[in-house]
C-alpha positions as CSV (number, residue, x, y, z in Angstrom):
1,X,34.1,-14.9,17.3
2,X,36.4,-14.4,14.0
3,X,40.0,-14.6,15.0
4,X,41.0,-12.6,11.6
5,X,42.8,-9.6,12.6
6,X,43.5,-5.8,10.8
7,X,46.0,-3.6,10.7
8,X,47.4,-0.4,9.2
9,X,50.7,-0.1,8.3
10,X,53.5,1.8,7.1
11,X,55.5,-0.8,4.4
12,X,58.3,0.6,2.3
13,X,57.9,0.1,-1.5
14,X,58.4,-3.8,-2.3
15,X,61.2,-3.0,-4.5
16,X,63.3,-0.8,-2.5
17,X,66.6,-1.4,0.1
18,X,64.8,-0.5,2.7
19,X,62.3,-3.2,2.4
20,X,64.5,-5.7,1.3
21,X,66.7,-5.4,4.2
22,X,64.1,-5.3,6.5
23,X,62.6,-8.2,5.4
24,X,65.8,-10.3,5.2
25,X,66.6,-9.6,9.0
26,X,63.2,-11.3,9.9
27,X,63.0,-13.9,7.0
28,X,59.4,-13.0,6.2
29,X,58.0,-10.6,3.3
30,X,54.3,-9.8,3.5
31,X,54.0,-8.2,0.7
32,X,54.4,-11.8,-1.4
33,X,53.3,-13.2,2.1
34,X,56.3,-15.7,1.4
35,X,59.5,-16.6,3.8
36,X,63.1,-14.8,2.8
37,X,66.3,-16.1,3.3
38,X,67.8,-14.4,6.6
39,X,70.9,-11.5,5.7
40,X,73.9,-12.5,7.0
41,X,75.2,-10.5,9.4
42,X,78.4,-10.9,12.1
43,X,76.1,-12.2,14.9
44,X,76.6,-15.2,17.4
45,X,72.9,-15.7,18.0
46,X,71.1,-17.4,15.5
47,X,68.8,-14.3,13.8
48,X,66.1,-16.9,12.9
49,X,65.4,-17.1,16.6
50,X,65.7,-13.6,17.4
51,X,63.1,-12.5,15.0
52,X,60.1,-14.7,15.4
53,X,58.1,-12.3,16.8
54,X,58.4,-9.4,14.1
55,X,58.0,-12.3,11.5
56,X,54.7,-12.6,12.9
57,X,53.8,-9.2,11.7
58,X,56.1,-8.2,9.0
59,X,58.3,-5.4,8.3
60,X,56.2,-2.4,8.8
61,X,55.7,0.6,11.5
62,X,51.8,0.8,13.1
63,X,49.7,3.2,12.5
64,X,47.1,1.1,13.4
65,X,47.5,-1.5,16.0
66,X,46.0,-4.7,14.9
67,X,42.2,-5.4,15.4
68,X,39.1,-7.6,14.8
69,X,36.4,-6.0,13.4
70,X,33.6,-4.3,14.9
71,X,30.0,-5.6,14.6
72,X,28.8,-4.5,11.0
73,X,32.1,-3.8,9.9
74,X,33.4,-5.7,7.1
75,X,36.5,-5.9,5.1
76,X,34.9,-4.0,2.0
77,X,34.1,-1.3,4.5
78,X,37.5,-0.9,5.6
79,X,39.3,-0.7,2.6
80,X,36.8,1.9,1.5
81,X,37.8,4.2,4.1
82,X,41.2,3.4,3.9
83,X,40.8,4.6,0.4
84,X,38.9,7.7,1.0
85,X,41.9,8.6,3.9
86,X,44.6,8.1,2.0
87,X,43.4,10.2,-0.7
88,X,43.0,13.6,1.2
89,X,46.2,13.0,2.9
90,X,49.8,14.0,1.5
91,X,53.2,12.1,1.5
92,X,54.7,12.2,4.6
93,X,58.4,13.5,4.9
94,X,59.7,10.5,7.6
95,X,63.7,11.2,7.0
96,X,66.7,9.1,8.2
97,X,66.0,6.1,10.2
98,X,68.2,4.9,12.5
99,X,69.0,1.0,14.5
100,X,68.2,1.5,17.7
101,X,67.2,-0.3,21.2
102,X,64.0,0.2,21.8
103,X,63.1,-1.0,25.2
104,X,64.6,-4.7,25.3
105,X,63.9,-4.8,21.4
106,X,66.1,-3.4,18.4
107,X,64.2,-1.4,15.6
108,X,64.8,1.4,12.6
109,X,63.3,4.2,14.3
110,X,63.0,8.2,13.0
111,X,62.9,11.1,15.1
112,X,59.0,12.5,15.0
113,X,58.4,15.5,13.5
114,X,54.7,17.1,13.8
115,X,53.7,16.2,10.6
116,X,54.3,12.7,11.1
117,X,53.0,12.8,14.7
118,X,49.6,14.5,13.3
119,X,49.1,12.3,10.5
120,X,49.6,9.0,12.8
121,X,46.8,10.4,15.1
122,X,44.4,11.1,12.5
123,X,44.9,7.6,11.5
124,X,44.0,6.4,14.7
125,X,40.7,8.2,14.9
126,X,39.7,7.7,11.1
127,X,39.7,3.5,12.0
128,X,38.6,3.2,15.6
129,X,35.1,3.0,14.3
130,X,36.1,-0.8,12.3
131,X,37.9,-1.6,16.1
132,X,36.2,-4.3,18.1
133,X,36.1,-4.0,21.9
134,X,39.2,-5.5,23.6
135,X,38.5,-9.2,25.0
136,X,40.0,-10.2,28.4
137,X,42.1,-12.1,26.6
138,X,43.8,-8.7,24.7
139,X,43.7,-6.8,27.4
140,X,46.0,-9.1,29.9
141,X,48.1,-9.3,27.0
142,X,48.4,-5.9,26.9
143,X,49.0,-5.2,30.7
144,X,51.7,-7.9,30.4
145,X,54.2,-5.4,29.0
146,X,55.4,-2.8,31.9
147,X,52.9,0.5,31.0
148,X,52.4,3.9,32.4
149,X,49.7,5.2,33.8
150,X,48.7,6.9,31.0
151,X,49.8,4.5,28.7
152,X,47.0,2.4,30.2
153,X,44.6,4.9,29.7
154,X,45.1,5.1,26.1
155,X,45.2,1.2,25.8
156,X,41.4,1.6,27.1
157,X,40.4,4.1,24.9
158,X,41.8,3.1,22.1
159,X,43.0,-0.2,22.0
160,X,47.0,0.2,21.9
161,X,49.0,2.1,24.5
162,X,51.8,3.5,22.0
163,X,49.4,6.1,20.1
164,X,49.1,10.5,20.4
165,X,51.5,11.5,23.2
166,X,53.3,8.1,23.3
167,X,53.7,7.6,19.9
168,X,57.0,6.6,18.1
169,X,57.7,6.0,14.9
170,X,59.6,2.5,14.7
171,X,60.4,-0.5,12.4
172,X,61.0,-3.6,14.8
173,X,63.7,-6.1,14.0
174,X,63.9,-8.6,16.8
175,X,61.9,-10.1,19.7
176,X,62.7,-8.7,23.0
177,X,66.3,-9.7,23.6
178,X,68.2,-10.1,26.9
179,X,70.6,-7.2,28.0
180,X,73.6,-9.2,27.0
181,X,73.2,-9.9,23.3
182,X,71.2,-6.7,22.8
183,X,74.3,-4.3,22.3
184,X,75.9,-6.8,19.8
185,X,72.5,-7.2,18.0
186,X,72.0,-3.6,17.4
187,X,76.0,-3.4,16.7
188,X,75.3,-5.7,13.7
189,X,72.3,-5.0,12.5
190,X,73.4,-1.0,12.3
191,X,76.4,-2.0,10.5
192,X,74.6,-3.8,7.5
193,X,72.0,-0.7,7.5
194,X,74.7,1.7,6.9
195,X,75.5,0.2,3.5
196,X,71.9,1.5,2.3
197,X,70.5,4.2,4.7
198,X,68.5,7.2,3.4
199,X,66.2,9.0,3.8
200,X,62.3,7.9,4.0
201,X,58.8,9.0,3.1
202,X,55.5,7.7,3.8
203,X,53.6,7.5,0.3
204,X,51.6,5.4,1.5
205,X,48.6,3.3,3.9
206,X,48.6,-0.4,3.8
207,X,45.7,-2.6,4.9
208,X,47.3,-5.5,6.2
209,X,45.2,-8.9,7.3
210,X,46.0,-11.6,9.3
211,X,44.2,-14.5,9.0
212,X,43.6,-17.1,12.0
213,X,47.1,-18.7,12.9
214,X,49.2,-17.3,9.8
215,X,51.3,-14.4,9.5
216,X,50.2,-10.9,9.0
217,X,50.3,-10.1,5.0
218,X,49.5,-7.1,3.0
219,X,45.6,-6.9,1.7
220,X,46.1,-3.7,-0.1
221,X,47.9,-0.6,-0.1
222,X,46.6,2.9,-0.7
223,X,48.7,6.0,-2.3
224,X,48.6,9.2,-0.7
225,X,48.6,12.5,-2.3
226,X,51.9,14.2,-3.9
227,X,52.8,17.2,-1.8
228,X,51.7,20.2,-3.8
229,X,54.4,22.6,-5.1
């Protein structure tokens, strides 16, 4: 059984703040798929350590939580049909994001309108089909997070518990952090976000990969539509 894993992504524009800061707080850029030098920030803990787990995945919100393909799915067959979704689908308004603890984790996260809540859903449904069936394996490392009840339903149906009614729209910065160093975390990390925040929109779906022991990276990224006038 192939360990390469899929996902779809939300990743700003390579050459904008956003992405830059995001990807110096976790030292890893996926676009280039190439280690950053950490920002420097007024924080005790050591921000290498803090981050290894987004650095695992990159700078990006889910769409799609990461998967191994399905029997006759291939990776020419997904791109297709992420090509064919993001055409028919328009730029998403996102707005301002804002550094926030989420659960024992800090991330950039934006208040969900029902555009943005729609569009994530239909994203979820258009690439269940390339989804493999959960292995034991997954699936106890999914029940090892504290879930609802429903939140275990959805896991089962769909292969991530944060999607439809329990979606949020979130950036992750660190690993799950203790209670004691989280306020000072979030306390530094929002203060360097001020310099550049503004406001967002989703212009496009990324493919992202992640091959067998390495770091998620971006495959290829698909525009979405301008927003007719």
């Amino acid at each position: 059984m192939t360990k390469m894993r899929y996902a779809i992504y939300y990743l700003p524009d390579e050459t904008s703040l956003l992405w830059r800061f995001g990807s110096a707080v976790i030292g890893y850029d996926s676009i280039s798929a190439a280690p950053v030098q950490h920002t420097t920030i007024d924080l005790q803990q050591d921000l290498a350590l803090i981050t290894q787990e987004p650095r695992t995945y990159g700078f990006h919100a889910t769409l799609k939580a990461p998967f191994r393909l399905a029997n006759g799915a291939t990776e020419a067959t997904l791109l297709d049909a992420a090509k064919r979704f993001a055409s028919h689908e328009a730029i998403v308004e996102i707005g301002q994001l804002e550094i926030t603890a989420l659960g024992s984790f800090i991330a950039l996260t934006a208040e969900l309108s029902h555009e943005l809540r729609e569009f994530a859903e239909r994203c979820v449904r258009a690439f269940e089909p390339f989804r493999a069936t959960m292995t034991t394996e997954e699936r106890a490392k999914r029940l090892r997070a504290p879930l609802s009840v429903r939140q275990v339903e959805l896991m089962e149906a769909w292969g991530y518990p944060f999607v439809f009614d329990k979606f949020r729209f979130h950036m992750t910065l660190t690993s799950s952090l203790a209670p004691e160093i989280q306020t000072a975390a979030r306390d530094a990390l929002a203060a360097s976000y001020s310099k550049l925040r503004s406001k967002v929109s989703l212009t496009s779906v990324c493919v992202c990969v992640q091959p067998q022991g390495e770091r998620f990276r971006l495959l290829r990224r698909f525009p979405l539509a301008p927003v007719s006038s």
